[in-house]
N, C-alpha and C positions, 0 to 999 in steps of 0.2 A: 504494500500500500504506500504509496508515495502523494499525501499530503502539503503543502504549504502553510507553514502557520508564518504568514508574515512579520505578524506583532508581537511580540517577545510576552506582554503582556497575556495572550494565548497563551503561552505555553505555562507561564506563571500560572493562568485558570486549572488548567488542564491536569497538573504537579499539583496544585491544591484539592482538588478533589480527587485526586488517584490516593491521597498521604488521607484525606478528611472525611472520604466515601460521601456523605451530602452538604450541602452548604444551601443557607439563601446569597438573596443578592447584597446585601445587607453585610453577613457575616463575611463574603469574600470581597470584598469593600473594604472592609474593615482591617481584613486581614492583609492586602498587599497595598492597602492604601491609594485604592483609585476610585473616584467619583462613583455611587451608583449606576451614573445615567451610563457613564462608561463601561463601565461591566455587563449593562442589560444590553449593550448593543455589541459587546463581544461574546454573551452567551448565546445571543439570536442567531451570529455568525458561526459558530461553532456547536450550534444545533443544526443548522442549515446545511453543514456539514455533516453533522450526522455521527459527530463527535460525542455532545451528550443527548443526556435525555433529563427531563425532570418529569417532578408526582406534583401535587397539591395537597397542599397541607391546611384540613380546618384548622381556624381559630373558631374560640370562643365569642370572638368579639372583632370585627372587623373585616377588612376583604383577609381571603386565605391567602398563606404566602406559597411560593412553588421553593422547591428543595432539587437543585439541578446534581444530576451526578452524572459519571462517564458512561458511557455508553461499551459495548464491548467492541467497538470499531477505536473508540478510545483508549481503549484500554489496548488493545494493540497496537497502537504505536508506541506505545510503553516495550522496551529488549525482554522476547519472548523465547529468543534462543531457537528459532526454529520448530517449534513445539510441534506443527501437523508433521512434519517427516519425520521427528523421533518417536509419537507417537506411531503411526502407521509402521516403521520400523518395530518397536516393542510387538506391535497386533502379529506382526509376521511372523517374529520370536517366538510368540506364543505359540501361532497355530502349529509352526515349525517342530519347537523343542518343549514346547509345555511352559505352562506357569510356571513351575519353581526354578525351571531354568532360569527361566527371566529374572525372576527376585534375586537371582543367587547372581547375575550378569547387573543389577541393580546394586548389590551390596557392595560388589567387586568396585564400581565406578564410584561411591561414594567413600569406599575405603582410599582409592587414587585421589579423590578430591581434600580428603583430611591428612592426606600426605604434602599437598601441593601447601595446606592452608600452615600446616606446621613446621615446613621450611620458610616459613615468609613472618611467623610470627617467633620463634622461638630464640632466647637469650634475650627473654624484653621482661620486666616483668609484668602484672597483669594488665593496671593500665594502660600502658604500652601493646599489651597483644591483643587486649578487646579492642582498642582502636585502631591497629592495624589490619584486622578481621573485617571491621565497621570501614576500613576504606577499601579493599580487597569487595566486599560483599555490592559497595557502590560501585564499581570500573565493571559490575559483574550485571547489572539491571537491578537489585533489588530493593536501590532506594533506601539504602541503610541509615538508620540514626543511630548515637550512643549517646545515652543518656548516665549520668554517674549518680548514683541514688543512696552515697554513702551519709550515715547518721550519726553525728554527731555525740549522741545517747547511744550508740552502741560502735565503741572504740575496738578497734581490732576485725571490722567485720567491715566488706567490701563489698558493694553492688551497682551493679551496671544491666541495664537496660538495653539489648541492641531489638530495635524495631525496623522491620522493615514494611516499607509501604506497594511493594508491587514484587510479585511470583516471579521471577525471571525462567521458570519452568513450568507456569499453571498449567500448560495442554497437557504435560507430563501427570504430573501430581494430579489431574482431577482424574484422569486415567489409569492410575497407579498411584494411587495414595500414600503405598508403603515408602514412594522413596522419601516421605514426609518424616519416617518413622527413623529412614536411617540417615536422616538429613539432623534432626533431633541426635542421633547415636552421635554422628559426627560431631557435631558441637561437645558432646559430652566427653569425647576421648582426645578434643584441644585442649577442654581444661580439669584434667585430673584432678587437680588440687581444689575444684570448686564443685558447686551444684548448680544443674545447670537443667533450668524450668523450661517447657513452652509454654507461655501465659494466654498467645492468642495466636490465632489459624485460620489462615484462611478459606480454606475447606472445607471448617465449619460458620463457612458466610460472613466471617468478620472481615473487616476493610484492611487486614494486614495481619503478619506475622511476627509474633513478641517475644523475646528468650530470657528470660531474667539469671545472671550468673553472680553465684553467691560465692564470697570468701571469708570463711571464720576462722 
């Protein structure tokens, strides 16, 4: 798909609700700092496109407001990594060699991925390797944050938050779930010395993937 987003301002929309799942005009206004009147004539452009889509939202009291989100034309121009040909590749695996094959050609590939991810992070200490993970994970599509979530009230204990705002494998993952599982594994065999949560999933219909990694 080969798109034009002329206006940089687009693309800021677009990055806003991939990271926010819905927004009014109002709240994305507010958040990158451009005129309502502005926004409502770049979401009409970027409907028209066929970019997003929005719902309506009653109020109680007043006109309803609309809650514009991406569309899944939008959402692929977000780095998908190719996802129809590796799926339709996994489907052939299967009819080929079997399910477990696959999963076991799935574990394999994620095992290489947590070897790549350990040479790039390792003789750092943590902060240093969550954040090098968190820039690694963005050059990769997924939109990575790190968030440092350390508490003062509790001296000696370390937490960080990496969220990511968009699947760079969703065609994969909705199609084989599991490599979610060993994607989860992998995080946990980078950081031995910690505990390392998935808080949120996109798979299961939330706007994004959340890993909370703990050091006591």
């Amino acid at each position: 798909m080969n798109i034009s987003l002329n206006q940089s301002s687009k693309e800021i929309i677009l990055q806003y609700l991939l990271k926010n799942n819905k927004a009014t005009v109002q709240e994305i206004a507010h958040a990158i700092d451009i005129t309502p009147q502005a926004i409502r004539r770049h979401l009409k452009d970027l409907e028209n496109q066929n970019l997003i889509d929005h719902e309506i939202m009653p109020l109680k009291s007043g006109r309803p407001q609309h809650l514009y989100y991406l569309s899944q034309q939008g959402r692929d121009l977000f780095p998908q990594n190719y996802g129809d040909f590796a799926v339709s590749f996994l489907d052939t695996m299967a009819e080929t060699v079997g399910e477990n094959q696959v999963s076991q050609v799935l574990a394999k590939q994620w095992q290489k991925k947590a070897s790549f991810y350990r040479e790039h992070i390792k003789g750092k200490n943590l902060a240093e390797r969550v954040q090098k993970l968190a820039e690694i994970r963005r050059r990769e599509g997924y939109m990575a944050e790190l968030y440092c979530l350390n508490d003062s009230h509790q001296p000696g204990v370390e937490k960080f938050f990496l969220n990511e705002h968009n699947c760079a494998i969703s065609d994969v993952a909705e199609s084989y779930p599991q490599v979610c599982g060993h994607e989860l594994e992998m995080f946990v065999s980078l950081f031995p010395d910690c505990k390392v949560e998935r808080t949120n999933w996109i798979n299961d219909g939330e706007h994004r993937c959340g890993y909370l990694i703990t050091h006591e």
